[in-house]
Every structure is written in structure tokens, then in C-alpha cells.
C-alpha positions as CSV (number, residue, x, y, z in Angstrom):
1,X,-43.8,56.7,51.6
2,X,-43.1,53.9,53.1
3,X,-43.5,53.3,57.0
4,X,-40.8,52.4,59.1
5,X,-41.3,50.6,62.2
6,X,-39.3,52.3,64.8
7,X,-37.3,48.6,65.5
8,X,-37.6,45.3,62.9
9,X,-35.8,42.3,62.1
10,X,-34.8,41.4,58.7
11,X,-36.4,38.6,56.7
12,X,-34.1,36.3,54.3
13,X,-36.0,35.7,50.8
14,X,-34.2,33.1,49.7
15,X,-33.2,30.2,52.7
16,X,-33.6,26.7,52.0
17,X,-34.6,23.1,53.4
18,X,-31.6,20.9,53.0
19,X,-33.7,18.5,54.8
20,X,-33.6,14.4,54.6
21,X,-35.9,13.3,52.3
22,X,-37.5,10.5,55.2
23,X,-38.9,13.6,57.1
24,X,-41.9,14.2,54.2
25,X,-41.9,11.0,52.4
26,X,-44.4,9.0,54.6
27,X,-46.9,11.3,53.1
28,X,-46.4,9.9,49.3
29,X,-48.9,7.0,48.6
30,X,-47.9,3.6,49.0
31,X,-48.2,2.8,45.4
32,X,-46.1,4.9,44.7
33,X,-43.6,5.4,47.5
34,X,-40.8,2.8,45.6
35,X,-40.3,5.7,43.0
36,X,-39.7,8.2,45.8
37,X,-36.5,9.7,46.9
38,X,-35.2,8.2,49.7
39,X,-32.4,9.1,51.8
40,X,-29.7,6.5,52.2
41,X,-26.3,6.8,55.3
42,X,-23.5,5.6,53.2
43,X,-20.0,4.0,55.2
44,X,-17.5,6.9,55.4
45,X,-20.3,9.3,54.0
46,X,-22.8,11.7,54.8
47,X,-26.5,11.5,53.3
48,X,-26.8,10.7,49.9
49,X,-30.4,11.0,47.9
50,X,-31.4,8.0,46.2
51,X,-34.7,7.2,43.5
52,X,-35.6,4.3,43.0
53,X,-34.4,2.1,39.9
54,X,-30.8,1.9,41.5
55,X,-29.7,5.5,41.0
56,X,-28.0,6.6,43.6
57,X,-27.5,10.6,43.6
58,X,-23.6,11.3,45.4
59,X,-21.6,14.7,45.4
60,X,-18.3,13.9,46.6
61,X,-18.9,13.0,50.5
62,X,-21.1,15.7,51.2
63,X,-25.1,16.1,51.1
64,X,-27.3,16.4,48.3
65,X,-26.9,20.2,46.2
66,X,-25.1,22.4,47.5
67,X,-25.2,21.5,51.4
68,X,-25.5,22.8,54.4
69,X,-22.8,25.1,55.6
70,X,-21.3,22.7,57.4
71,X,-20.1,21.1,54.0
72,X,-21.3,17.7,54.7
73,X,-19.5,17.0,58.2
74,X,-22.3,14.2,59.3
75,X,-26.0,14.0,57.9
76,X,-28.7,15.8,57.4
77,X,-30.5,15.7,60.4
78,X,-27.7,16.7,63.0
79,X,-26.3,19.6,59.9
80,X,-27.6,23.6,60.4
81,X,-30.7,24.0,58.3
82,X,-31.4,20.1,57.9
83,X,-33.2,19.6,61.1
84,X,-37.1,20.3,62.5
85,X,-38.9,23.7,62.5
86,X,-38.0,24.2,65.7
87,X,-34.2,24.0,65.3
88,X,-35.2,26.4,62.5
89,X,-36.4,29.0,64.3
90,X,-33.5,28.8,66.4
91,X,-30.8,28.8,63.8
92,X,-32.8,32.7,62.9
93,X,-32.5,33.9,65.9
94,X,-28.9,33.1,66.4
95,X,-28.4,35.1,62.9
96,X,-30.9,37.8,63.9
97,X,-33.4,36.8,60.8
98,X,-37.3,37.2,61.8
99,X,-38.6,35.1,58.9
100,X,-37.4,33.2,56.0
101,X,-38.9,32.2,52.5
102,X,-37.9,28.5,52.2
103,X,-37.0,26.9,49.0
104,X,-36.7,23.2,48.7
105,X,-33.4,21.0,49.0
106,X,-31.6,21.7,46.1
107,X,-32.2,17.4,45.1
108,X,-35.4,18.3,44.6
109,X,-34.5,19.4,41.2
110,X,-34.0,16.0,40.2
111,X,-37.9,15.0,40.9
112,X,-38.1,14.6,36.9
113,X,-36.4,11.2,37.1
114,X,-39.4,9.8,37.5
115,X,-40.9,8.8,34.5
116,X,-44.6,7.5,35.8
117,X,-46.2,10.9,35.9
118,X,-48.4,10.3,38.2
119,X,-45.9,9.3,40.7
120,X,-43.9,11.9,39.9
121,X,-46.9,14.6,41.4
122,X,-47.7,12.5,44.1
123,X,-44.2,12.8,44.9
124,X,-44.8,16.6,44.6
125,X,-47.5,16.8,46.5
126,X,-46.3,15.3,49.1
127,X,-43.7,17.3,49.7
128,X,-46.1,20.5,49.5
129,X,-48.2,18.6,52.1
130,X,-45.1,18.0,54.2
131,X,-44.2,21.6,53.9
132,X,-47.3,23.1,54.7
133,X,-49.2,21.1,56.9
134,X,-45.8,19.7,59.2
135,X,-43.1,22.1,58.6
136,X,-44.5,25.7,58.3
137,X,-47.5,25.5,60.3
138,X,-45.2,25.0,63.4
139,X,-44.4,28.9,63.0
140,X,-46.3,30.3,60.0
141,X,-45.1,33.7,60.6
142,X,-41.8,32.5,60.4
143,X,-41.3,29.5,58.0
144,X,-42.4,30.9,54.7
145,X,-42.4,27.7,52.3
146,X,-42.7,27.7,48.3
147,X,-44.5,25.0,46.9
148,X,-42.9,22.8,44.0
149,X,-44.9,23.0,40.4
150,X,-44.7,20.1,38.4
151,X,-43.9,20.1,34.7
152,X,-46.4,18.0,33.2
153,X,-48.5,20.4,32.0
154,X,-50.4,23.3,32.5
155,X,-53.5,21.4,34.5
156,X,-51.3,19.4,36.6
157,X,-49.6,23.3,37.1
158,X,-52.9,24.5,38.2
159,X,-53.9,21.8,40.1
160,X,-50.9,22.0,42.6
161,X,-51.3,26.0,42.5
162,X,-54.6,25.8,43.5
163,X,-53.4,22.9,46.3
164,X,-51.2,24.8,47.1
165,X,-53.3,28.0,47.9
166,X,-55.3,25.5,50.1
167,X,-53.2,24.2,52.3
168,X,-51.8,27.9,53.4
169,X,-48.4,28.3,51.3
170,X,-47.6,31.8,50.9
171,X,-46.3,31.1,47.1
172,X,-44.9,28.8,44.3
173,X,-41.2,28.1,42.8
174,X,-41.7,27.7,39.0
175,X,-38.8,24.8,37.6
176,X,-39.8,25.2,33.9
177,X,-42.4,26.7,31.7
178,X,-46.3,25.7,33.2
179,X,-46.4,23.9,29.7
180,X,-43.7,21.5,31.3
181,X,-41.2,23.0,28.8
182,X,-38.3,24.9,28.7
183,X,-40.1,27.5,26.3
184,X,-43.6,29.4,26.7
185,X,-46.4,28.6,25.2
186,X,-50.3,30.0,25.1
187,X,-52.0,27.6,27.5
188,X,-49.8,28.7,30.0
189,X,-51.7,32.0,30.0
190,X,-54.2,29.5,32.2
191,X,-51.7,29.3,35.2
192,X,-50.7,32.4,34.6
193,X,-54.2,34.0,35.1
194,X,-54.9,32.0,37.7
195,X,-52.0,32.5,39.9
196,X,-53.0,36.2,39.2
197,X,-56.6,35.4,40.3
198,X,-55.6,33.8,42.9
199,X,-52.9,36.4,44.3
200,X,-50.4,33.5,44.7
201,X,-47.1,34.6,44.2
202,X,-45.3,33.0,41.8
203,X,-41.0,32.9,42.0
204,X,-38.0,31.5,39.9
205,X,-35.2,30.1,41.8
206,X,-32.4,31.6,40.2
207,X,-33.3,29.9,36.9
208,X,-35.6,27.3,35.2
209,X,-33.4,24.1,35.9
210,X,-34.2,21.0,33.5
211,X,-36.3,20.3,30.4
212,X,-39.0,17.4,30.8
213,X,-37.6,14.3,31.7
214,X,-34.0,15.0,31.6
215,X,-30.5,15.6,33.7
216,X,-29.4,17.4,30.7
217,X,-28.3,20.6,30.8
218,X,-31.3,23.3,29.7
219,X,-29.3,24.8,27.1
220,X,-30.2,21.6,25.5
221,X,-33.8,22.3,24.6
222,X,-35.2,25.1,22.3
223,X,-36.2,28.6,23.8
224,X,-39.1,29.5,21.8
225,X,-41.7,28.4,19.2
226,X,-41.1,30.6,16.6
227,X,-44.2,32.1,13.8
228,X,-41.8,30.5,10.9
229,X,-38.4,28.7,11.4
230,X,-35.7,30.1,8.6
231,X,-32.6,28.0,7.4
232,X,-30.6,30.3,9.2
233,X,-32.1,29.0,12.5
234,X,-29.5,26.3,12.3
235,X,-26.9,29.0,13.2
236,X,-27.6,29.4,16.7
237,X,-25.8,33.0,16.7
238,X,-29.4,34.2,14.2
239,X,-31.6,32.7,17.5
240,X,-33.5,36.0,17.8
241,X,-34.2,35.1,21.8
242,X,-30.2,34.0,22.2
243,X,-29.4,37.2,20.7
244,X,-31.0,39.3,22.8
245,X,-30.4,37.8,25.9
246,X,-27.1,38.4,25.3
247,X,-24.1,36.9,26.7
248,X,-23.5,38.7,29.6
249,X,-26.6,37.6,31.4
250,X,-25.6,35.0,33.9
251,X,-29.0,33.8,35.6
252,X,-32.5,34.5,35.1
253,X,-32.5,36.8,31.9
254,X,-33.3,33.7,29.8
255,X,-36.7,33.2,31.0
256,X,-37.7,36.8,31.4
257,X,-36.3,37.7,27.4
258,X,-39.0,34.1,26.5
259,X,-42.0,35.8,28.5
260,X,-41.1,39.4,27.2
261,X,-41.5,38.2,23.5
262,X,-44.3,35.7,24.2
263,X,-46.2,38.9,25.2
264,X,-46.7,37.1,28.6
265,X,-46.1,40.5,30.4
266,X,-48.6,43.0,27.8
267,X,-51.3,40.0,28.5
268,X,-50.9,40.4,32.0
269,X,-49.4,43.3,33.3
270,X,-50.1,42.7,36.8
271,X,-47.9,39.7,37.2
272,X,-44.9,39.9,39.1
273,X,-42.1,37.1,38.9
274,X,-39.6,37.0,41.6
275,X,-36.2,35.5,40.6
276,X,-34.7,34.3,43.9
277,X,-30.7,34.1,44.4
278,X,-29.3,36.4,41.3
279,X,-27.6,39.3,42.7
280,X,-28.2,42.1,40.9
281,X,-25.1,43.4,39.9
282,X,-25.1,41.9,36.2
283,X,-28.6,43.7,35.6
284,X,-27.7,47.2,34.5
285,X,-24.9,46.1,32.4
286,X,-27.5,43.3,31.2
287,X,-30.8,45.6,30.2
288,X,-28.5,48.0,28.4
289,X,-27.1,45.9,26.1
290,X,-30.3,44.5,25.5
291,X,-32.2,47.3,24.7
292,X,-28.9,47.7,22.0
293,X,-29.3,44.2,20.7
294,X,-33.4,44.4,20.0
295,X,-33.0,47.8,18.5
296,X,-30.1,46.5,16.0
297,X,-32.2,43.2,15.2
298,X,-35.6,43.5,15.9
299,X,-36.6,44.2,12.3
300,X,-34.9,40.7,10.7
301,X,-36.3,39.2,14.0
302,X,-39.5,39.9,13.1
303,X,-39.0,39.5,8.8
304,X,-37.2,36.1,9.3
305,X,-38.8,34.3,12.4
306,X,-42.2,36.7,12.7
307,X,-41.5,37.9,15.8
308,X,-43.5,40.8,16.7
309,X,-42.2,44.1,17.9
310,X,-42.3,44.5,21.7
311,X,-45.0,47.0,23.0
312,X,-42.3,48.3,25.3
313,X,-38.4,48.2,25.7
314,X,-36.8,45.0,27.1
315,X,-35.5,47.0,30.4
316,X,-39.1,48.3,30.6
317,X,-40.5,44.9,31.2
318,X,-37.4,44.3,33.3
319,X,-38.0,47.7,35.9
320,X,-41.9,47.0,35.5
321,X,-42.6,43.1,36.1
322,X,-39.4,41.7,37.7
323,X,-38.5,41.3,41.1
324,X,-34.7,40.4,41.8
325,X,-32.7,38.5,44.9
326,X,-30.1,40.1,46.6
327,X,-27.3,38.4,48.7
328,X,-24.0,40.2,49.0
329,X,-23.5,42.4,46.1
330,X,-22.7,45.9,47.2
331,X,-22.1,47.0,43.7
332,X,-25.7,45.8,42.9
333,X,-27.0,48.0,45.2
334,X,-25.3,50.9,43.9
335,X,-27.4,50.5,40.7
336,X,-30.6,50.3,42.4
337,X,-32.4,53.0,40.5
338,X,-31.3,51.7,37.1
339,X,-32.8,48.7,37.6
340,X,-36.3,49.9,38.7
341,X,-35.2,51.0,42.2
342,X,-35.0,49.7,45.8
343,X,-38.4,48.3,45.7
344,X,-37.6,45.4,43.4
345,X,-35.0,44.0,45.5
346,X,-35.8,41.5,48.1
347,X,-32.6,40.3,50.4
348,X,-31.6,37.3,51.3
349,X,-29.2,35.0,53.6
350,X,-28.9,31.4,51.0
351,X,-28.8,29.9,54.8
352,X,-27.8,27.2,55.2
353,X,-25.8,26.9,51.9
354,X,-22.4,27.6,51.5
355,X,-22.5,30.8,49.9
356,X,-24.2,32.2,53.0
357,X,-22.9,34.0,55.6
358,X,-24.8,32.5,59.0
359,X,-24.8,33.2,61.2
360,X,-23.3,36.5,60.9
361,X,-25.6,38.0,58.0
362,X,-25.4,41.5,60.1
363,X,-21.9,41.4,58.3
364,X,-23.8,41.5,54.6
365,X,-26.1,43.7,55.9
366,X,-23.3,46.6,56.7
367,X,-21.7,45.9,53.9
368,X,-24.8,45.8,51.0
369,X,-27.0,48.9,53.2
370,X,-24.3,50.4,55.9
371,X,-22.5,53.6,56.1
372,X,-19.1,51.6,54.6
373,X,-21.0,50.8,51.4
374,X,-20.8,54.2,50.1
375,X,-24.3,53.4,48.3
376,X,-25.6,56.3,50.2
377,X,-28.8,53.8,51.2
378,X,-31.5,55.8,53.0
379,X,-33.4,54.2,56.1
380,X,-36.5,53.8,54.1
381,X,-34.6,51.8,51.0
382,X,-33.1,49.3,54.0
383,X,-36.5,48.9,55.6
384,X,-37.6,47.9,51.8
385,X,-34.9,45.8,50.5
386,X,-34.7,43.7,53.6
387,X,-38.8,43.5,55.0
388,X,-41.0,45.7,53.1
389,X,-40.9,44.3,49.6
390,X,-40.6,40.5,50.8
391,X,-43.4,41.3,53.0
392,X,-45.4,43.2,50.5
393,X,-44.9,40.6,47.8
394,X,-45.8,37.5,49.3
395,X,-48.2,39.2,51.1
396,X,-47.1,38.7,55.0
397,X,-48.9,40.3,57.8
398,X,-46.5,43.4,58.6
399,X,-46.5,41.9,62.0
400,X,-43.8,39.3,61.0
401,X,-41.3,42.7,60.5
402,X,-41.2,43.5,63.9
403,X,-38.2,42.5,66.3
């Protein structure tokens, strides 16, 4: 059982650094500091992100992604969540947070621009330098940062994991497959084995967001390297992976289906993947309709494509090897146990996005674990959902749970 400190704080497992991109750039190399991002004050505008070759990155007036919560009313620097660790610390106090796990501005996604790879993980590891070295070390108890991967390749992957591990980060935010792709292959069994190795924890943000190179939406790119490729694979609707992630699944059921059926999860099943910023409501309705679909087509699967029979069922893997994030989704809660249980759900605030609810998260609290939920949540399952499992999984000291 677990144990429940008599008084603790909550931790947020998904916040994020909507931060200018001149606070960590001075650490890329000069050769290579023309192909970073750079952050630009337009007239009548708030920040904009800009790379270099004259593409300037705008969202309608107000910062880069989704923004801070103020929307984009001035910049960066003077917005909640854009300024120095100190402010930080601050800004989780006011909302009654202890710690936060730290995800990168949401511009980041767009590091693939750069075409010279070798600028493009300088730029990386920069930032990962920046964030460990400048920005968490200020409160390391407190600022919880996830190092960027880049998608180059599965050495470049280890590399940065193992740079990573170095300078003190408590875990790493996968963008696409460690092969650089948008589909698994078998050399990523190297990161994955050494991320294990290495007890780094290794997390999704909601979803992998672009394939090498590209802008273009994901759906773009193939999801699996199939034993034999049929005629019929022109008709998307006889996509074996498609089919059984199904269309109800809204987030990260795409990559979990690809390392189900890669066998990613038999080869290794002490790994762990947490998908940050899902909800979990979607889940049960998700797993049970995909345990239908592989039942009903795992024999053509496997004549047509040969595509091997799963050692387990889909929602197996699912309750087993997944760990989910949860916002404000009462509902989700209610379905705890179908989905493998309280200890697979880590809460968070999204601070300082707009989908958060800072600085009165106490209010998402009530309403996901409090008596008004009617999800009949016991002080034990609180204590995990909102400090235990974030704590156990990234492996904290306990310390950081206390108020």
C-alpha cells in the first residue's frame, strides 16, 4: 500500500516552457547559430519564432503554439510561464503546485526545419544544455525538465539520451520513432535498451508530431514496415495498424498500436512510455474496440501483410506498459480500473497554456478526485494520481511531495 504523507502538494506532469527562444540560444555554436530559432518583437505583435532562411513562424498576434494563458497580451518574457525559474517557482506557489515536469515551447516542434543535421542537434542540444544546466538547476526539486530527442537516427537518439542522463534531466520527450521516422523499426531496440539501462524515463507528448524533415501533417507518412506489402494496401481501410487503432482513438493510440505489433513491448517488458496531455476518457471506449477489431482481423492481417499474432491482447499492453496524462476529465477517472487503475495516471495543470486552469488548479482537483466527482476516489488513489506515480516514474526523491 501506498504511503501517504500526512500533508503534500501536488505535482503537474505536464507544464511547459513557453519561453523566448534568446534565453538558451547563446549556447548553440556560432557556426551554426544563423540556422537557430530566434525570437523576433513584431509592430502591433507579440513574439513571433523565426529560423533562419526568411521563415518567419506567426499565429495570429499571439506567441508561438499554443501560448501562454494570457493569449498573447505582450511577449514572452513579461507573459505567466515565459519568464526565469524564479518567476517559475512563484507562478507554483500561487497555484499551490510543488513541482512540475516541463515540456518545451510548443515551437520547438518545428526544430526539423533545419535541413543541416548537424545544426539541427546542436540546436537540440543546446536547448537540453539550457534546460539543465540554467533553468532547472536553479530548483531541481522543482523544475523537472524533459530533454528533446532528435530524429536523425537512432545514434544521434542515443547520444542526446545519454547527454541527457549527464547533465541531470530527470527524462526524455520522444517526437518520432528513435529511427527518425514516423514508424518503428529494429535498431530502435538500441535506444530503447538503453534508455532501459539507463533508467531514463522516456515520455510522448500527447503524440509523435512530424515525419523527418516536414511541416506536413504525420498522417502523411506510412505507419509500419510491413513482412509483405499486398495490392490491397493501396486501400487504406485494409491498413492492418489503421484498422486497429481504430477511429475513435484521438491521441496517442497510434504509436502504442506501432510498438504493440513491432513487438517493442514482449522485447522489453520493463519499459514504460508515458503519454503526456491525453485525458483518459477516450481509453476504455478505445481498448475495447480494439481488442474487437484485432480479434475480427488478425488472421488476414497476418495471411496478407505477415503480421504476427500478438503475444498478449492490445488492452493488455495498454494496462501493462502505458502510462496516461490526466487534466480535467472527471469521466476519465471514473474508468480508472478499466484502464489499468489509478496508478497509471499522472495529473497535470498544461500551465501556462490555455487549456489550463492556473492558477486555480485546486478547482480541477475537486472536480477530477473530490467528493462532487462521484468517482468515489480513495485518499490513497489522489495521493497516486497527483504525486505518487509522477514521483515514482521519473524517479523524484519523495521529498519533493511534501507541502
Amino acid at each position: 500500500m501506498t504511503t501517504i504523507p500526512k500533508e503534500y502538494t501536488p505535482i503537474s506532469a505536464d507544464s511547459h516552457l513557453e519561453i523566448s527562444a534568446g534565453r538558451w540560444t547563446h549556447l548553440v555554436p556560432k557556426k551554426y547559430i544563423d540556422q537557430a530559432p530566434r525570437t523576433v518583437l513584431i509592430e502591433n505583435a507579440s513574439d513571433v519564432g523565426s529560423f533562419a532562411g526568411g521563415q518567419t513562424l506567426r499565429n495570429e498576434g499571439h506567441a508561438i503554439g499554443d501560448g501562454p494563458v494570457s493569449m498573447g497580451v505582450g511577449t514572452f518574457d513579461s507573459n505567466n510561464g515565459g519568464g526565469p525559474p524564479a518567476q517559475r517557482l512563484k507562478e507554483q506557489e500561487t497555484d499551490g503546485i510543488a513541482a512540475e515536469v516541463l515540456y518545451p515551447a510548443t515551437y520547438t516542434n518545428m526544430f526539423r526545419q533545419i535541413k543541416d543535421e548537424d545544426a539541427y542537434r546542436a540546436v537540440i542540444h543546446a536547448y537540453n544544455q539550457w534546460l539543465a544546466e540554467e533553468y532547472c538547476e536553479y530548483a531541481p526539486d522543482r523544475l523537472i525538465g524533459m530533454g528533446l530527442m532528435p530524429g536523425t537516427g537512432v545514434d544521434g537518439a542515443i547520444l542526446e539520451l545519454q547527454a541527457c542522463a549527464r547533465m541531470g534531466l530527470k527524462g526524455v520527450a520522444l517526437n518520432c520513432f528513435p529511427n527518425g521516422n514516423m514508424f518503428p523499426t529494429p535498431e530502435d531496440d538500441l535506444f530503447w535498451a538503453e534508455a532501459i539501462a539507463m533508467k531514463m524515463p522516456i515520455t510522448v507528448h500527447v503524440q509523435f508530431a512530424f515525419g523527418p524533415g516536414s511541416t506536413e501533417s504525420n498522417t502523411n507518412y506510412p505507419l509500419f514496415k510491413y513482412a509483405k506489402t499486398p495490392k490491397v494496401m493501396q486501400e487504406s481501410r485494409r491498413d492492418p495498424i489503421r484498422r486497429f487503432i481504430t477511429p475513435f482513438c484521438p491521441f496517442a493510440g497510434r504509436e502504442i498500436v506501432q510498438l504493440m505489433f513491432a513487438g517493442v513491448f514482449d522485447r522489453f517488458p520493463e519499459l514504460q512510455i508515458y503519454f503526456a496531455e491525453t485525458n483518459i476518457g477516450w481509453i476504455a471506449n478505445w481498448i475495447e474496440r480494439m481488442d474487437g477489431q484485432y480479434e475480427k482481423n488478425q488472421d488476414w492481417a497476418e495471411a496478407l501483410f505477415d503480421l504476427p499474432h500478438l503475444a498478449r491482447r492490445p488492452s493488455d499492453y495498454v494496462r501493462e506498459q502505458v502510462q496516461w496524462g490526466l487534466g480535467s476529465n472527471a469521466v476519465g477517472v471514473q474508468q480508472r480500473d478499466y484502464i489499468g487503475g489509478a496508478g497509471r495516471i499522472l495529473w497535470y495543470t498544461d500551465f501556462p497554456h490555455p487549456a489550463t486552469n492556473w492558477p486555480n488548479s485546486s478547482v480541477w482537483l475537486e472536480q477530477n478526485f473530490g467528493a462532487a466527482s462521484n468517482n468515489s476516489v480513495t485518499d490513497e488513489e489522489r495521493y497516486m494520481m497527483t504525486v505518487g506515480n509522477v514521483v515514482n516514474f521519473f524517479h523524484l526523491d519523495s521529498a519533493v511531495s511534501h507541502s
